[in-house]
C-alpha positions in Angstrom: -32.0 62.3 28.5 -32.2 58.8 29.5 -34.3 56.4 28.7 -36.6 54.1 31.2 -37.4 50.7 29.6 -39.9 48.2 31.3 -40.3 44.5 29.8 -43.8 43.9 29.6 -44.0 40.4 27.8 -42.6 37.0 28.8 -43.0 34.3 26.9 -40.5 31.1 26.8 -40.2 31.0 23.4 -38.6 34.2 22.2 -36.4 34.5 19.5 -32.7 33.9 21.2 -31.7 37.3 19.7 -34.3 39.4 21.3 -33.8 37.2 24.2 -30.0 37.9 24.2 -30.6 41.3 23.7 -32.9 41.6 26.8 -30.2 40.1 28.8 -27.5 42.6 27.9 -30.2 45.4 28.8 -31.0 43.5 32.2 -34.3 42.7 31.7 -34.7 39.1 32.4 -38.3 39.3 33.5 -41.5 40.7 33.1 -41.9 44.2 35.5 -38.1 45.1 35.0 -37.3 48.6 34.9 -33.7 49.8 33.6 -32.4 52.9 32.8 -30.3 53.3 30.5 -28.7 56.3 28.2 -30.1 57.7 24.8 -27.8 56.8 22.5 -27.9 54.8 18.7 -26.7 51.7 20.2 -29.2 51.4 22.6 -31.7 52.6 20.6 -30.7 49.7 18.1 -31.4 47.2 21.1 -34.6 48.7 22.0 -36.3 48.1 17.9 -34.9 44.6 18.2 -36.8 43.9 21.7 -39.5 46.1 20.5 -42.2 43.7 20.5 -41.5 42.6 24.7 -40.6 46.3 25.9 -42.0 49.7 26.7 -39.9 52.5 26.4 -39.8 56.2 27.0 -37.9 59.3 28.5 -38.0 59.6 32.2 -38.5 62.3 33.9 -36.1 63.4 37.2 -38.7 63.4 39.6 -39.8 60.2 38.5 -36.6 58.8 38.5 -35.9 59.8 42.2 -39.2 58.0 43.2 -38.5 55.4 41.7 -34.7 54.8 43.4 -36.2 55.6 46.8 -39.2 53.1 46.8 -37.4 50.2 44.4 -33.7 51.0 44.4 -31.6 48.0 45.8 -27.9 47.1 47.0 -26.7 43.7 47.5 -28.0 41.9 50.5 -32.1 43.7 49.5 -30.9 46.8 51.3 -32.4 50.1 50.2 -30.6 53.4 48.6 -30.3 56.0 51.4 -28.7 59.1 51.3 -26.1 58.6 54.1 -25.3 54.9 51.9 -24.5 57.5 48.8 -22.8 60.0 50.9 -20.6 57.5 52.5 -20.1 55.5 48.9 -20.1 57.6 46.3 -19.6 61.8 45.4 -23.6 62.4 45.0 -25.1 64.2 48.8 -28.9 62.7 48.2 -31.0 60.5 46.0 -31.9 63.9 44.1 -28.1 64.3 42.7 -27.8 60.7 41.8 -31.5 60.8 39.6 -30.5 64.0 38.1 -27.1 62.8 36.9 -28.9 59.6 35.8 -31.3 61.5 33.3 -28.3 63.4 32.1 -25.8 60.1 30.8 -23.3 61.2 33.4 -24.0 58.1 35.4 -25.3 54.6 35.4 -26.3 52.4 37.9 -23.7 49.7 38.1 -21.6 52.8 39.0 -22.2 52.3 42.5 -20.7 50.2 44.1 -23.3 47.3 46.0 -26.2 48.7 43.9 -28.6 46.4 41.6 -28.8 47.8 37.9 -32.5 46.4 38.1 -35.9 48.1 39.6 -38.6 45.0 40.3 -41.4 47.1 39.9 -45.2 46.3 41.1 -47.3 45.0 37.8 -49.5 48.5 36.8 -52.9 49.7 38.4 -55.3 48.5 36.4 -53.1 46.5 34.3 -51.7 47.2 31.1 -53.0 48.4 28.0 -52.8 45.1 26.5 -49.1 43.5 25.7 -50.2 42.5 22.2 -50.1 46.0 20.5 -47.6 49.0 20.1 -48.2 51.9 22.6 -49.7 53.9 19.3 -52.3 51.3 18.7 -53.9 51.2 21.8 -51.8 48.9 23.4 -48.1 48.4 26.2 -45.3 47.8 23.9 -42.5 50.3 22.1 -41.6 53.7 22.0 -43.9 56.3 24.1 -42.2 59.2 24.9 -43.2 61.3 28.4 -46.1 59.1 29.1 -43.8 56.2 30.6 -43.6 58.2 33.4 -47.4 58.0 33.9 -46.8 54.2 33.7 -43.9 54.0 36.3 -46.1 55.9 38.8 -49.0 53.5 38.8 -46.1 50.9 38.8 -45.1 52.5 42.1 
């Protein structure tokens, strides 16, 4: 699985190590969506950001939505399937999203394409960026239901 992680906070004072460690995930601003793999070092990142991000598994079909409508190359071109059939091995947006959620493949692996998703601020806003996802509220670790998130981000 991969995980999706959004930055929901930005304030300018942040600690510089969360601050740093927002930078090496990408996520320089507030609305940032990333993908990145399930693995112990990024799960390390994600509890030191824990208080600024929302994190959770993402779904394929959520994933391919989300490279179609806010996927970007260089030059704010959009992610086609004839771009990735004439670039890369993948056929469609479909193989790509797939290999994604399976840690065969990142982002930055294609060539011209932004790491980053700019995403639309939420329908009816967030929860409240002050408390964890369990307490009622934006930030940390919650599972499927990012995916809900991403699509009102949409």
């Amino acid at each position: 699985m991969a995980y999706a992680v959004i930055r929901v906070r930005g304030q300018p004072d942040v600690n510089r190590d969360i601050e740093y460690t927002m930078g090496l995930l990408n996520l320089t601003r507030v609305n940032h969506l990333v993908v990145v793999p399930e693995d112990d070092v990024t799960k390390g990142m994600l509890q030191v950001c824990k208080d600024y991000v929302t994190w959770g598994e993402i779904n394929e079909a959520t994933l391919t939505d989300v490279i179609r409508v806010r996927g970007r190359l260089s030059g704010d071109r959009e992610i086609t399937d004839d771009y990735l059939k004439e670039n890369t091995g993948f056929s469609s947006v479909e193989e790509l999203a797939k290999a994604m959620t399976e840690n065969e493949h990142r982002m930055k692996d294609i060539e011209g394409a932004k790491p980053v998703f700019r995403m639309h601020p939420p329908v009816k806003g967030y929860e409240g960026n002050k408390r964890s996802y369990r307490n009622g509220g934006a930030l940390g670790y919650r599972g499927e239901a990012i995916n809900d998130l991403i699509a009102r981000m949409l």
